[in-house]
N, C-alpha and C positions, 0 to 999 in steps of 0.2 A: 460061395459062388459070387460071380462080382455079379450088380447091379446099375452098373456105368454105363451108359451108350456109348461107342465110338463113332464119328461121326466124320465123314469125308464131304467136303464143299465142293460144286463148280461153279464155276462164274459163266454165264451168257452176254459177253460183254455189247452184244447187238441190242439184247432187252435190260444189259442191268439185271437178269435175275439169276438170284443162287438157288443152283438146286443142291438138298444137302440127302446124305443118303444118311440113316439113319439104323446103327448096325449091332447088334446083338451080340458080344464078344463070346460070349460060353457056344449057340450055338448057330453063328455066322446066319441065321436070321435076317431081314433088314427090310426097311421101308423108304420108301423115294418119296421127297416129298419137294412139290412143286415143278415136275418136271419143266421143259422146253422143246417142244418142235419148234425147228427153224420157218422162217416165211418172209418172205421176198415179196413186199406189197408192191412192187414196179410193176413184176410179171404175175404174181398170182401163186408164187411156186412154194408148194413145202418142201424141205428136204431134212435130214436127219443127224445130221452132223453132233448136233448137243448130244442129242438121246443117244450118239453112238458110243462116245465118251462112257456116257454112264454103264452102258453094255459091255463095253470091254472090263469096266474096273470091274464089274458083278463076277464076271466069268474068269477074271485073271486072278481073284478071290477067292472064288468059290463060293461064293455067298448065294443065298436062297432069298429072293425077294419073294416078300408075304402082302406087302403093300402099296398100293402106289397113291397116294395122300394129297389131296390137294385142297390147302387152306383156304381157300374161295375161289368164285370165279372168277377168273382174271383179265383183267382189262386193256393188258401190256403185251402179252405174249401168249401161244397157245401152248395147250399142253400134250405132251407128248406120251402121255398116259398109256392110253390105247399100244402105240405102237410097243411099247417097255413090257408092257403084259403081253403083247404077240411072243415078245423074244425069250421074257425071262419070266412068263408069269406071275403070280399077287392079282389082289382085287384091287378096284379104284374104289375109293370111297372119299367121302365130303360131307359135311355141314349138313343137317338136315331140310336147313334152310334154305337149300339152294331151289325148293319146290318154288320160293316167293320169287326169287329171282330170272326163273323160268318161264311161269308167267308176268311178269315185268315184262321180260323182253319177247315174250312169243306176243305182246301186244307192239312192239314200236319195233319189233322185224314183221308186224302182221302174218304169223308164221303158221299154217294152217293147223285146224285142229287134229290133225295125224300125229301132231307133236305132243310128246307126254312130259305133261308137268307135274307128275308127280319125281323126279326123281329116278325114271327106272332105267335109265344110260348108264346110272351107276352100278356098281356092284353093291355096294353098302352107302348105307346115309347112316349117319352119325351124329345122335344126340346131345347136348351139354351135360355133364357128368358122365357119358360113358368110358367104359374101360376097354382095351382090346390088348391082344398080346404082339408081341413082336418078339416070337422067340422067347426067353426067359423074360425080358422086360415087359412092363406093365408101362401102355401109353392111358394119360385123361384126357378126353374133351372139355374144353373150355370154350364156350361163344361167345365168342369179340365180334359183334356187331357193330356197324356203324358205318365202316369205309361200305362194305356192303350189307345186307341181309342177313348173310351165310358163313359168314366171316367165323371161324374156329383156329382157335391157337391149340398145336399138340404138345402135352408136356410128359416128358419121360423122364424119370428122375429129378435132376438137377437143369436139365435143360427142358428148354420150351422154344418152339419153333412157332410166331406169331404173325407170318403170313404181312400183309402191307395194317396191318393194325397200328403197330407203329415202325419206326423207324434208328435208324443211329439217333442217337440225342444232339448232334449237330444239327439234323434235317430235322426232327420232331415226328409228326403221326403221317397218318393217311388223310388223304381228301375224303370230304362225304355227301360230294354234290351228282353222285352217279346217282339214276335214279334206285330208289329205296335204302340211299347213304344219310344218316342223322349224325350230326357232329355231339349234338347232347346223349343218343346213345354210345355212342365212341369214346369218349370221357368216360362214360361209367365202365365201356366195355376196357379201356385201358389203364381203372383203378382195379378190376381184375388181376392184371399182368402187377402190376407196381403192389399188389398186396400177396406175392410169393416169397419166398424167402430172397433178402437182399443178394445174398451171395448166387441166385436162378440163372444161367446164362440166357439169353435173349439171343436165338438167331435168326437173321433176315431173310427178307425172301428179295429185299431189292436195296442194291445203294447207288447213289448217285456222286459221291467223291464232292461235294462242295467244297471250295476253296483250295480246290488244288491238292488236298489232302491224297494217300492213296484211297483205295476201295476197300470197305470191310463190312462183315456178314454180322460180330460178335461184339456183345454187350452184355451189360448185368442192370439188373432190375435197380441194384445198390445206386452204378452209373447214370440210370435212366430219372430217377428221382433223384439227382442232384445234379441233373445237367442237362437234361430234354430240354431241346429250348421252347416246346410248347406248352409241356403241361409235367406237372408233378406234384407235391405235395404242400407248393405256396399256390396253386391256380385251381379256380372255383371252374365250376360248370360252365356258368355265366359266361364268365371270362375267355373261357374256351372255346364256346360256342359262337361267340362277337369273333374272335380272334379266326378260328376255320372258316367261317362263312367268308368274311373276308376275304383272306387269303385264298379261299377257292374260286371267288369271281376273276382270280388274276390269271386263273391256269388257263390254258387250253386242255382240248381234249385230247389222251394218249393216244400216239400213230398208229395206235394199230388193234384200238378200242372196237373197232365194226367187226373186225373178222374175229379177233379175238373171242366176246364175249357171242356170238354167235357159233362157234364152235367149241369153248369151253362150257357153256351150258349145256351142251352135249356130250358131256365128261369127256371132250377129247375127240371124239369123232367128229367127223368132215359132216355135214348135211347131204341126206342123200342124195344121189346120184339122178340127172334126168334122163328123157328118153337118151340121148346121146350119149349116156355115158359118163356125162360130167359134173361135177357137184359145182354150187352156185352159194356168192354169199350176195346178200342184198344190201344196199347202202340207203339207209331212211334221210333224207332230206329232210332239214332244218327242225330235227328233233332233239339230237344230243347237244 
């Protein structure tokens, strides 16, 4: 029986993020991971168009989602988790670390204490070394901390899906100036990745096309240590950490960082509803 994932990409070209589906060839099994609900920061409005994409392919397949996986909280885009499990059900699950980044941010949304930091928005929290199935395949957790807290790259086989930990080797890693982001943990979490087998495929969860290049999700651990242009197997810790600090003071913050990470720390769901009926995201002044 084969042991191979087959894997189908989509591109969000709004947020730059791939969501890749994650597929079980023996028994059409599969897991989604890093989805996309759409959001319209002008007006306020979600809508569904990514996540519908992904709907059709499940159902024109046949395919049985077991998982809806999301490699951290996200900072860029929301996740459209929730909605994928209404349609096609699977559990959500995440890093276990995402408890630390929950209260992180239930302190600078000042988010009352009705809000649970443990973790229970989720279906499952997921440890470093654990194992879970997808069908006949056997997925590891791995925790790549640094961009964030909760940061877990999934590895199935030959492939490994490592979430904004790093990047194409043209672009380099992730930032680590979100609160409870370490650049020196980040390094160690992406000598991790670079100590898989060379031949590991690397897939993305965001690229940005620098240089005019096209856009691409897919890399190798081989390519990444002889070509990352931040870090590999000639660059110290030191070096790395001078070098991200740096370069993070130049960034702005992602457009769409508030609602984001205010609704992804709720695995996906909206914040509830007030008397009217309407959910609300909050904007903290001169924090981020």
């Amino acid at each position: 029986m084969s042991t191979q994932a087959n894997v189908k990409t989509f591109f969000d070209q709004d947020t730059f993020t791939y969501t890749h589906i994650l597929i079980d060839p023996n028994t059409k099994a599969c897991a989604i991971v890093d989805s996309v609900k759409n959001y319209d920061a002008k007006s306020g409005r979600t809508t569904t168009e990514s996540a519908d994409e992904i709907v059709a392919y499940v159902q024109q397949n046949q395919l049985t989602v077991t998982w809806h996986l999301e490699t951290h909280v996200h900072a860029d885009h929301l996740s459209a988790a929730p909605y994928l499990k209404e349609k096609l059900g699977g559990k959500i699950a995440i890093g276990d670390q995402v408890q630390t980044v929950q209260k992180t941010f239930q302190s600078i949304f000042n988010i009352g204490d009705d809000f649970c930091t443990n973790g229970c928005q989720f279906d499952v929290l997921l440890s470093d070394g654990d194992h879970f199935q997808i069908g006949d395949l056997t997925a590891e957790v791995i925790h790549t901390p640094g961009h964030t807290p909760a940061c877990v790259t999934f590895l199935v086989g030959d492939k490994a899906f490592v979430g904004d930990t790093i990047f194409m080797p043209d672009m380099g890693t992730a930032r680590c100036d979100f609160p409870g982001g370490d650049a020196s943990t980040l390094y160690h979490s992406i000598q991790k990745i670079l100590s898989l087998p060379d031949e590991t495929q690397l897939y993305m969860c965001h690229d940005y096309a620098p240089n005019g290049r096209d856009y691409s999700y897919l890399t190798t651990v081989k390519e990444q240590k002889e070509n990352n242009i931040h870090v590999g197997t000639k660059v110290s810790s030191q070096q790395f950490k001078t070098m991200r600090t740096l370069r993070d003071q130049e960034l702005e913050m992602p457009a769409l960082i508030v609602p984001s990470v205010q609704v992804n720390m709720r695995a996906g769901y909206l914040p509830p509803k007030e008397a009217n009926g309407v959910s609300y995201l909050k904007v903290p002044l001169n924090v981020l």
